[in-house]
C-alpha positions in Angstrom: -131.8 -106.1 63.6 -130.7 -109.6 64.0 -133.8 -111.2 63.0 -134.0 -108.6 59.8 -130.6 -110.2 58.7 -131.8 -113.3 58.5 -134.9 -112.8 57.0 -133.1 -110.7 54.3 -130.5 -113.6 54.0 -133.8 -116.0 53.2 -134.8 -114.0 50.9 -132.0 -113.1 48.8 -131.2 -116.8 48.2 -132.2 -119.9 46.6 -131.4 -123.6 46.6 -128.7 -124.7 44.7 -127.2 -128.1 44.4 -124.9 -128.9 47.4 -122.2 -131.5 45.6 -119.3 -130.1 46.3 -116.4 -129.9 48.5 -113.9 -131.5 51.2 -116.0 -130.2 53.8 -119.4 -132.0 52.9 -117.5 -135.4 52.2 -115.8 -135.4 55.6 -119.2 -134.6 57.2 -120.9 -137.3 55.6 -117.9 -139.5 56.8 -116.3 -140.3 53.0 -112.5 -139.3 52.3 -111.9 -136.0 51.2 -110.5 -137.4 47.8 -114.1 -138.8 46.6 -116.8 -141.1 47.5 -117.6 -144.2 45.6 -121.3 -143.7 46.4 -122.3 -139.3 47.7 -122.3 -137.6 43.9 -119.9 -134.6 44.5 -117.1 -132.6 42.6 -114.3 -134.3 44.4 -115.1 -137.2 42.7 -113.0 -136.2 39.9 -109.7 -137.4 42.2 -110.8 -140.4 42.2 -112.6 -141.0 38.5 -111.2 -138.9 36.2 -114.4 -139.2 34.1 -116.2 -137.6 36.4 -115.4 -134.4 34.8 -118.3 -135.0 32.8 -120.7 -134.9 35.3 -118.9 -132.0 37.6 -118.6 -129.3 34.6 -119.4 -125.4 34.6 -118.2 -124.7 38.2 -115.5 -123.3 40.1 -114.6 -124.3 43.6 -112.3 -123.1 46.2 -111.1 -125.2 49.3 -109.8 -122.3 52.2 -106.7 -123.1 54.1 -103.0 -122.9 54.7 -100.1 -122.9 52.4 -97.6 -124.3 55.0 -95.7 -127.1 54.4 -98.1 -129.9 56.0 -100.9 -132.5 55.5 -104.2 -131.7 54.7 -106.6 -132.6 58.0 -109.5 -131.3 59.9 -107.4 -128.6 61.6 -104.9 -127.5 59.0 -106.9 -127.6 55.6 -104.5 -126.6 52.6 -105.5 -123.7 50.6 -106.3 -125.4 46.7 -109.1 -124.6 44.3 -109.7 -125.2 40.1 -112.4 -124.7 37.3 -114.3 -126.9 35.2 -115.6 -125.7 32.2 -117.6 -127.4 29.3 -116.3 -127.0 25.9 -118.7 -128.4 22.8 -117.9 -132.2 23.8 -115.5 -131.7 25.9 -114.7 -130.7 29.8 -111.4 -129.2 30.7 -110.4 -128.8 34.1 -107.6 -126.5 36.1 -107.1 -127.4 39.8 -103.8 -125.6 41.3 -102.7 -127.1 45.2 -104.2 -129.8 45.8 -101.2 -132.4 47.2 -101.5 -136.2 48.0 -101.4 -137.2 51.5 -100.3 -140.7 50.1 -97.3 -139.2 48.3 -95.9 -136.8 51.4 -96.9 -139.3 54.3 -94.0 -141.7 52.4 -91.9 -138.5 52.6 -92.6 -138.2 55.9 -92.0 -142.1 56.6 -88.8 -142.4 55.0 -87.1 -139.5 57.4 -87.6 -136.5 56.0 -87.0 -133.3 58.1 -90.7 -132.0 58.6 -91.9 -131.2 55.2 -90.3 -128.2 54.6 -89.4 -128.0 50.9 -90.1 -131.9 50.9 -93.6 -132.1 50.7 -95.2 -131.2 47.3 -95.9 -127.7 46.9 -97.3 -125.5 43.9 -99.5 -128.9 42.5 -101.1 -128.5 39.0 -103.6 -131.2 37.7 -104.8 -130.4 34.2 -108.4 -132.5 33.5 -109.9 -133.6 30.3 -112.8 -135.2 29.1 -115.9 -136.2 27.1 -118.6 -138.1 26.2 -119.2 -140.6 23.0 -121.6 -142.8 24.1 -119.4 -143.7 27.2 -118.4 -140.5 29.3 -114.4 -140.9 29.4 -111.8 -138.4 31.5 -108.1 -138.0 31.9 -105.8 -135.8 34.1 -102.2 -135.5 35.3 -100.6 -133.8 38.0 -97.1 -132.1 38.3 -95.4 -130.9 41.1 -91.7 -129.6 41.1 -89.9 -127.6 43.8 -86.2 -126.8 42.7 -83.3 -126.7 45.5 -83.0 -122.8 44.9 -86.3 -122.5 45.8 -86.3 -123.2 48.9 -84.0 -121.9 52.6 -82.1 -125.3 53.2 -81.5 -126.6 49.7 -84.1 -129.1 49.6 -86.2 -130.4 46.6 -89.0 -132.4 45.4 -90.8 -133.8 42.3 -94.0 -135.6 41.7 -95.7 -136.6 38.6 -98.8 -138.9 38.3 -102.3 -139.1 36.1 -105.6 -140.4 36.6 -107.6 -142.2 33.8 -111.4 -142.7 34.3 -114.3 -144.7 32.6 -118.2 -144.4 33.2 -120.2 -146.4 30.6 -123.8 -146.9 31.3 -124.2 -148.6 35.4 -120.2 -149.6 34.8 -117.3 -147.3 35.8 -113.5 -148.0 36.9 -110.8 -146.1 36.8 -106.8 -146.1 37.2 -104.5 -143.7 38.8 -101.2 -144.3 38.8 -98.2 -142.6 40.4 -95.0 -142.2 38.2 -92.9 -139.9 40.0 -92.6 -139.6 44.2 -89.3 -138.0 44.9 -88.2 -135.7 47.5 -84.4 -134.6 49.2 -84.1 -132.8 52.3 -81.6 -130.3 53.7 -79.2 -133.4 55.3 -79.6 -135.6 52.0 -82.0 -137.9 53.0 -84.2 -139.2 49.9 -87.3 -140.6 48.8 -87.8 -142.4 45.7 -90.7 -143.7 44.9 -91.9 -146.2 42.6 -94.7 -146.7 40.0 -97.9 -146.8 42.4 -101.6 -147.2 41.4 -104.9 -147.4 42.6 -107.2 -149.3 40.3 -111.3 -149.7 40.9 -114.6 -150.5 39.7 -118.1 -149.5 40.7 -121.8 -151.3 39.3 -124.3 -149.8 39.8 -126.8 -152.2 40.9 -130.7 -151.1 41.6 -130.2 -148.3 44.3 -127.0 -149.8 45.7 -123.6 -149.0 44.0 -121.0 -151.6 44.6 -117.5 -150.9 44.5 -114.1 -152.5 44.7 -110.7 -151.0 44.9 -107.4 -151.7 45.4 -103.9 -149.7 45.8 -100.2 -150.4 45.6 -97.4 -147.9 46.7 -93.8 -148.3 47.9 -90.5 -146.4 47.4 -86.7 -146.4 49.3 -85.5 -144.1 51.7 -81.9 -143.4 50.7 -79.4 -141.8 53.3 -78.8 -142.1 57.0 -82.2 -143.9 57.2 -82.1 -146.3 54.6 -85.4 -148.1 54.1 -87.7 -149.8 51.8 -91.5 -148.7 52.7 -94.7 -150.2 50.6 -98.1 -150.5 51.8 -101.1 -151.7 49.7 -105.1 -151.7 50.4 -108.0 -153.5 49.4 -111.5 -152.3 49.6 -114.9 -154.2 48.5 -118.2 -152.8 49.7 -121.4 -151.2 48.6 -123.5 -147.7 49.2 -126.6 -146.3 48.6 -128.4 -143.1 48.8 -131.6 -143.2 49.6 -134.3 -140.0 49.5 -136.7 -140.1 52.3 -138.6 -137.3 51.0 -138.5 -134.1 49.1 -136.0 -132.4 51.6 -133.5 -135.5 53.0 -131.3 -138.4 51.9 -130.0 -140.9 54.0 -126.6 -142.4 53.2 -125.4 -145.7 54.0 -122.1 -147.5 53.6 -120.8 -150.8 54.6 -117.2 -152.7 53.5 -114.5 -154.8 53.7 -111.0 -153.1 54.1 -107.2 -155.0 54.2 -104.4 -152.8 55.1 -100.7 -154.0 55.3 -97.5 -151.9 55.6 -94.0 -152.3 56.1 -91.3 -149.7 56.6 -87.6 -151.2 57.2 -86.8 -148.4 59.9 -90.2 -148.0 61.6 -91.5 -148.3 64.7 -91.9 -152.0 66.2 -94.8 -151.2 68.6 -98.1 -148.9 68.3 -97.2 -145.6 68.7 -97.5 -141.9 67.3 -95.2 -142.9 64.0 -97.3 -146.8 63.8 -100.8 -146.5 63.8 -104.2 -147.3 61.9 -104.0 -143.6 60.7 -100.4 -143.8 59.7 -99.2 -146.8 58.4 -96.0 -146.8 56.4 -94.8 -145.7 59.7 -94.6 -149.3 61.4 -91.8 -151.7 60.9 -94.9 -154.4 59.7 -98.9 -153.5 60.2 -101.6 -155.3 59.0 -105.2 -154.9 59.7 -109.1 -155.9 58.7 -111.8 -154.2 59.5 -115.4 -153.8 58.1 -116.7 -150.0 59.2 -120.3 -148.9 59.1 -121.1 -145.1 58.2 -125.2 -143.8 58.6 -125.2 -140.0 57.1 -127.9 -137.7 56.4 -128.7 -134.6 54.9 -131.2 -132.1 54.9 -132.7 -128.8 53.0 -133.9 -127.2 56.4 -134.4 -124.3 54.5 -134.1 -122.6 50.5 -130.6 -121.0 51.6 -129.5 -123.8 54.2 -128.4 -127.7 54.3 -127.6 -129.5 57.3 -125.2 -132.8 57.1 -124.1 -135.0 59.5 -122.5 -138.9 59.8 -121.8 -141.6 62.0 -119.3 -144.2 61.5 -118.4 -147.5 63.3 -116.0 -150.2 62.9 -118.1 -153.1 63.6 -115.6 -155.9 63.6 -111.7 -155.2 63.2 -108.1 -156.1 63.9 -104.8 -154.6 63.8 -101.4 -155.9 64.2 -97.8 -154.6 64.2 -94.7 -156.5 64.9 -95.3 -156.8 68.5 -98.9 -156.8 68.8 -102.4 -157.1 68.1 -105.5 -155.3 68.8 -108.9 -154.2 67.9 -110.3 -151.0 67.0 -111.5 -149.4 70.3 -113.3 -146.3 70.5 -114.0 -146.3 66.9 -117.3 -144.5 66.7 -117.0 -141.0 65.0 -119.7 -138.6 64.6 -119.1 -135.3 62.0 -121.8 -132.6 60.8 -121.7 -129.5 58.4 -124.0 -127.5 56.7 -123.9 -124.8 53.3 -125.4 -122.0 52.7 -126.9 -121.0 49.4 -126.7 -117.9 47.6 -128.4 -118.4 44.4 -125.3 -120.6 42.4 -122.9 -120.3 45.1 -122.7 -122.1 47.9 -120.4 -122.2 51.4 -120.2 -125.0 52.3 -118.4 -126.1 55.9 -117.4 -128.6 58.9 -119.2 -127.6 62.3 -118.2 -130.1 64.5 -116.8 -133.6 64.2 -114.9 -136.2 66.5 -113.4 -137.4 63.6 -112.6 -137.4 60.3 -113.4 -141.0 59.7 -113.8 -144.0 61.5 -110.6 -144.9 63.9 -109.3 -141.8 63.6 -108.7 -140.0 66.8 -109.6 -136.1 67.3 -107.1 -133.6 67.4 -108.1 -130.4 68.4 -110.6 -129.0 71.3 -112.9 -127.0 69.5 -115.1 -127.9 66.6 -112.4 -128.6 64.3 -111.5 -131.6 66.8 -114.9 -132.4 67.9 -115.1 -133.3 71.9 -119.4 -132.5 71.7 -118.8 -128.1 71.3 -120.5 -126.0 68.5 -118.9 -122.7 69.1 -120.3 -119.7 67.6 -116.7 -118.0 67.7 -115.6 -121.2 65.7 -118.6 -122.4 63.8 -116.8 -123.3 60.5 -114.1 -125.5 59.9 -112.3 -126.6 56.5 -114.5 -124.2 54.5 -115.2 -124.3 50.9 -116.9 -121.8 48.2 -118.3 -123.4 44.7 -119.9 -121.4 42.1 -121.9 -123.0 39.4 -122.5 -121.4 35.8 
C-alpha cells in the first residue's frame, strides 16, 4: 500500500519552480527576509522591485499568531498574493512582522510582547517595468489600547523602495514609525531607520553591499537610548553543476555595533551576537562562509541543504572580548511538487545561520535527528498561476 502511495504521488505531479519561502532560505543558510544572491519570493522584503520578477503567485508561511519573534521553532502565521496587472505587479502580504522593529521593543523593557509587538501587519506592493524594473511598498501596523487585555498599544509604519536596471539593483527601506506602550507605561519610540544596498552583477558572481541604521528611546522606568547599525560587503554565486543541482556559495565582510544605555555589561542571554541591542556596548567582525546545495532528486521532490562557518571573527561587549566558537551550522529542507504548487519545509538544522545557537531538540533545533513524527518544520505552501 505504501509503495502504491508513493508511486501515485510520482505520478500525479510535476516539477515546478522551487523559489519560494522562509523555509528554503533558512535551509540554504540566507535570512528569511531575502537573499542577495538564491532567486526566491522573499526577495521582495528586501528589493521592493523584485515584485517584477516574483508575480502570479500566492504564498503562505504556516505558524503561530502569538505575540513572539519569528524563529525556527515558533514560525509566525503570514502569507500574500502577487498578481500581474498589464505593466504593473500588485502585491498583498498580511502578518509578516519585523524582528528588527520588536527586538528594540523587547530591548527597551517591554513586558513580553503582549500587545507590544506588531500584530495584524499589512504591506501593500507595487511595481513595473519601463525599461528598468522598479517596485515600491509600505507596511502598516496599528494595535489600539482597547484592543488588547492590559491597555497596551503599538504602531509601525515603514516602506521599501527598490531598483533593478540591467546587472545594477539597490534599494532603500526605511523605517518611519517604531512605537510601542506596555501595560506599566514603558515606551518605545523609534526613530527614522534605513537599510540601503546595492548589488552588480558581475559574470556569475553577484556582489553586494549593504548597510543599516536603527535607534529609538526607551521612555519610563527604564529609560534608554538603543541604536545599532551594520555593514555588509560580499559576493555570491550560484552555480549549476548539471541539469538536476546548483551549488551555492557565499562569502562577506560583516560590522556590527550596538549600544543600549540599560543593557547588559557582560555576554549573556539579553547581550549576544544573536541579540544585540541588548548589550550596554557590542561590537563585532566577522567574515562567515555558507556552501549550499540543491537538488531535483525526483519530478515531485527537491532536497536543500547548507553549511555555514565563521571563518575569522571577533566580538566585544563592555567587559569582554571573544571569538565566535562553535560557529558551524548545518540546515536542510526539501519541497514537494504538485504540479504549480509546492510545500516547501525545514527538516533538520542546527541553526538558523551561522553563530546562532540551537534551540529546540528535535528537528526544529537540530542536535543530528530527522524524525518522522516531526519531519517538517517552518512550512510553506506557494501556488503559481
Amino acid at each position: 500500500m505504501k509503495k502504491q502511495l508513493v508511486v501515485a504521488l510520482g505520478l500525479t505531479v510535476l516539477a515546478t519552480p522551487a523559489f519560494a519561502s522562509k523555509a528554503r532560505l533558512q535551509a540554504l543558510g540566507e535570512d528569511t527576509y531575502g537573499s542577495f544572491y538564491v532567486n526566491d519570493n522573499r526577495n521582495v522584503f528586501l528589493n521592493a522591485a523584485n515584485v517584477n520578477n516574483q508575480k502570479d503567485l500566492a504564498t503562505f508561511e504556516f505558524g503561530n499568531t502569538t505575540n513572539s519573534q519569528d524563529g525556527t521553532t515558533s514560525p509566525r502565521a503570514e502569507g500574500g498574493v502577487f498578481k500581474s496587472m498589464g505593466n504593473l505587479v500588485y502585491g498583498v502580504y498580511l502578518g509578516s512582522q519585523s524582528n528588527t522593529s520588536n527586538g528594540y521593543r523587547s530591548a527597551a523593557g517591554l513586558n513580553g510582547g503582549a500587545g507590544t509587538f506588531e500584530s495584524n501587519n499589512l504591506d501593500l506592493f507595487v511595481g513595473g517595468d519601463a525599461g528598468m524594473k522598479w517596485g515600491a511598498n509600505v507596511t502598516y501596523s496599528n494595535t489600539a489600547k482597547d484592543e488588547t487585555a492590559n491597555g497596551a498599544k503599538q504602531e509601525a509604519i515603514r516602506t521599501r523602495l527598490g531598483v533593478i536596471a540591467g546587472d545594477i539593483e539597490g534599494f532603500a527601506n526605511i523605517n518611519l514609525v517604531n512605537n510601542a506602550k506596555d501595560s506599566t507605561g514603558q515606551k518605545f519610540e523609534g526613530k527614522l531607520g534605513y537599510q540601503l544596498g546595492a548589488i552588480y552583477n558581475l559574470n556569475d558572481y553577484r556582489i553586494f553591499a549593504e548597510y543599516r541604521d536603527f535607534s529609538g528611546k526607551a521612555k519610563g522606568a527604564n529609560d534608554a537610548d538603543i541604536s545599532s547599525n551594520q555593514l555588509q560587503i560580499g559576493a555570491g554565486r550560484s552555480t549549476k553543476l548539471n541539469d538536476k543541482a546548483t551549488l551555492f556559495t557565499r562569502a562577506q565582510f560583516q560590522h556590527n555595533k550596538a549600544s543600549n544605555d540599560s543593557g547588559s555589561a557582560t555576554f549573556a542571554a539579553t547581550c549576544s551576537s544573536a541579540f544585540s541591542v541588548g548589550c550596554k556596548s557590542y561590537t563585532s567582525s566577522q567574515v562567515p562562509l555558507v556552501a549550499g546545495l540543491e537538488y531535483d532528486a525526483a519530478s515531485w521532490l527537491t532536497l536543500r541543504g547548507s553549511v555555514s562557518q565563521v571563518l575569522w571573527g571577533t566580538q566585544e561587549d563592555k567587559s569582554n572580548k571573544k571569538g565566535f566558537a562553535n560557529s558551524t551550522t548545518v540546515n536542510a529542507g526539501a519541497s514537494l511538487k504538485f504540479g504549480e504548487m509546492t510545500v516547501d519545509g525545514v527538516i533538520g538544522n542546527s541553526a538558523a545561520l551561522a553563530g546562532a545557537a540551537p534551540t529546540s531538540t528535535d528537528t526544529s533545533g537540530g542536535n543530528g535527528n530527522l524524525r518522522t513524527d516531526n519531519l517538517m518544520s517552518r512550512v510553506s505552501m506557494t501556488y503559481r498561476f
